[in-house]
N, C-alpha and C positions, 0 to 999 in steps of 0.2 A: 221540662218536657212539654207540658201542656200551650207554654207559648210556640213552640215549633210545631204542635198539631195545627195552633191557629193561624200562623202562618205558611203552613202547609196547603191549607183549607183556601186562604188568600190566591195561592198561586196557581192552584188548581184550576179554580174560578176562572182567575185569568187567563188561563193558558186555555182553556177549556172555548171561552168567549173567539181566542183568539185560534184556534183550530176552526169554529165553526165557521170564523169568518172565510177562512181561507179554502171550505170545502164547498162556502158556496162560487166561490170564485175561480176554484180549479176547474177545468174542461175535463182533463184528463181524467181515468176510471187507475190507471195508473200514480198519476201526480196525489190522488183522493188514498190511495191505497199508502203510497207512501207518507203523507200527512198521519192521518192514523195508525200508524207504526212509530213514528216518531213521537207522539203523543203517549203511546203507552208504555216507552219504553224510559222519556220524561219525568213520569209521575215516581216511580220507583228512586229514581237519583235526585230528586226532589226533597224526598221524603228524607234520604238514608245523607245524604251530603248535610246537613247539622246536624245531625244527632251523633257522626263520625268525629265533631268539634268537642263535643261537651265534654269528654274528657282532655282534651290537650291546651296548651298553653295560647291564649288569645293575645296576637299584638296590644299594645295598650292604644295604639292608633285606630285599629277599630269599634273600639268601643264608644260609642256614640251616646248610647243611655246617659252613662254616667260621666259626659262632658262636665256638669258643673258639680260634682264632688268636688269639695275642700281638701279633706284630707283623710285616709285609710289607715287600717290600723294592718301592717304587717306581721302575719299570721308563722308566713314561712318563706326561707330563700334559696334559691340554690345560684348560683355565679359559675356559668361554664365561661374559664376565658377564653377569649378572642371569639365567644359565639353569642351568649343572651346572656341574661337575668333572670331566672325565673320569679317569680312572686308569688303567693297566695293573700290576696287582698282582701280585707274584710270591710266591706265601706256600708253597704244595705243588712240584710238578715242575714247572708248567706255569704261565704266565702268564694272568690272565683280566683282563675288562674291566667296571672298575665305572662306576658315576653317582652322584655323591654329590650331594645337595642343594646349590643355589649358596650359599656364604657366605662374607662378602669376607676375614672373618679367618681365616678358614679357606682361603682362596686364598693370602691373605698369608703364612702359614704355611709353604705347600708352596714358593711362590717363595724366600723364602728357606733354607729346607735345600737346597735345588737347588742354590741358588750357594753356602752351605758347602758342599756334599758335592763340590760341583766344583771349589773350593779345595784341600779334604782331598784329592780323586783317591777317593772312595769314592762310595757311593751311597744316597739320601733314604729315608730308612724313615719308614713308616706305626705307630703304636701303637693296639693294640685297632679296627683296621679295620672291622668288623663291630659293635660295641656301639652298641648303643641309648640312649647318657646325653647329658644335657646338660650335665654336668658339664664346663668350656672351663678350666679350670685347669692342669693341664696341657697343653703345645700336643701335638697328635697329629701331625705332623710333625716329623721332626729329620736331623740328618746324622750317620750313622757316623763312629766319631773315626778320624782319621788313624790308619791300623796303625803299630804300632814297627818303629819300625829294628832292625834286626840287631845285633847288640852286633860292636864292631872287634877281633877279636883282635892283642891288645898282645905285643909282642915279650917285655919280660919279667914277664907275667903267671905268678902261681905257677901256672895252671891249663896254660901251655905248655911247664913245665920249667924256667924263669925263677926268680933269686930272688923277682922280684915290685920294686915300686916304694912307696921308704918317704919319707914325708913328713918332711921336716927342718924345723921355723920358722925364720925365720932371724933370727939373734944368741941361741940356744939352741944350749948346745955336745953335739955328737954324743956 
C-alpha cells in the first residue's frame, strides 16, 4: 500500500501542475469552475482505483516490475475452463496474484507438476512467468526434483577414523 500512496502523491503533483496550467489559460469564470470540479473529483478515483486491484487477480502481462524473473515458485492454482488460470506466485518476499490467459495445455501443464511436486514432497515452479513468447517448447510448468538425502555415516568410513571398507571379487585371492 505504501507504494500506491507514493504514487498517488506522483499524480496528484501532476495533475495539480496541470490544472494550474490550464486555469491560467481559461478566460472563462465558468470553464475555471469546471476545471476545479473535475480536479476534485480526480483525486478520489485516483487514490481508490488501485487499491480496488490489490485484492484481484493481475494479468501476467501487466506486470512490468518483474519482466526479468526467471522462475516462481507456484504457491496456489485454480483453472476456470474456457476462462483463466489463476496463480499465486511467489518470485520476491511476498506472494502476488496472477491471470493468465485460459489454455488447456497450459492447464495441463500446471496439473501435472502439481502431482509430481506432490509425489517429490516439493513444490511446482513456474519458468519465465512474465514473457511474452509463443514459443510452447518447453513446458513452463515443472516440479522441483526431490532434495537429497543426507549421506549415512558408515561406521568404518575412512572419513570417521575407520580403515574404510575394500571391495574384494570373489575367487580373486587377497
Amino acid at each position: 500500500m505504501e507504494s500506491l500512496t507514493v504514487l498517488f502523491g506522483f499524480v496528484a503533483i501532476v495533475a495539480l501542475l496541470l490544472v494550474l496550467s490550464a486555469l491560467r489559460w481559461a478566460r472563462h469564470r465558468m470553464a475555471r469552475a469546471i476545471i476545479l470540479v473535475l480536479f476534485a473529483l480526480m483525486l478520489p478515483a485516483v487514490y481508490a482505483a488501485p487499491a480496488t486491484l490489490l485484492g484481484r487477480a493481475k494479468p501476467v502481462t501487466l506486470e512490468w516490475l518483474g519482466a526479468h524473473v526467471e522462475e516462481a515458485t507456484v504457491l496456489s492454482s485454480t483453472v476456470v475452463e474456457n476462462e483463466a488460470i489463476y496463480l499465486t506466485l511467489l518470485w520476491q518476499q511476498e506472494p502476488n496474484l496472477y491471470r493468465l490467459p485460459w489454455d488447456r495445455r497450459m492447464a495441463e501443464q500446471l496439473q501435472e507438476a502439481q502431482r509430481e511436486a506432490q509425489r517429490n514432497g516439493t513444490q511446482p515452479m513456474m519458468r519465465l512467468p512474465f514473457e511474452r513468447s509463443w514459443d510452447d517448447r518447453e513446458p513452463r510448468f515443472y516440479a522441483q526434483p526431490q532434495p537429497k538425502m543426507p549421506d549415512k555415516p558408515y561406521q568404518n568410513s575412512p572419513g570417521n577414523g575407520g580403515p574404510g571398507i575394500e571391495f574384494q571379487h570373489p575367487g580373486q585371492p587377497t
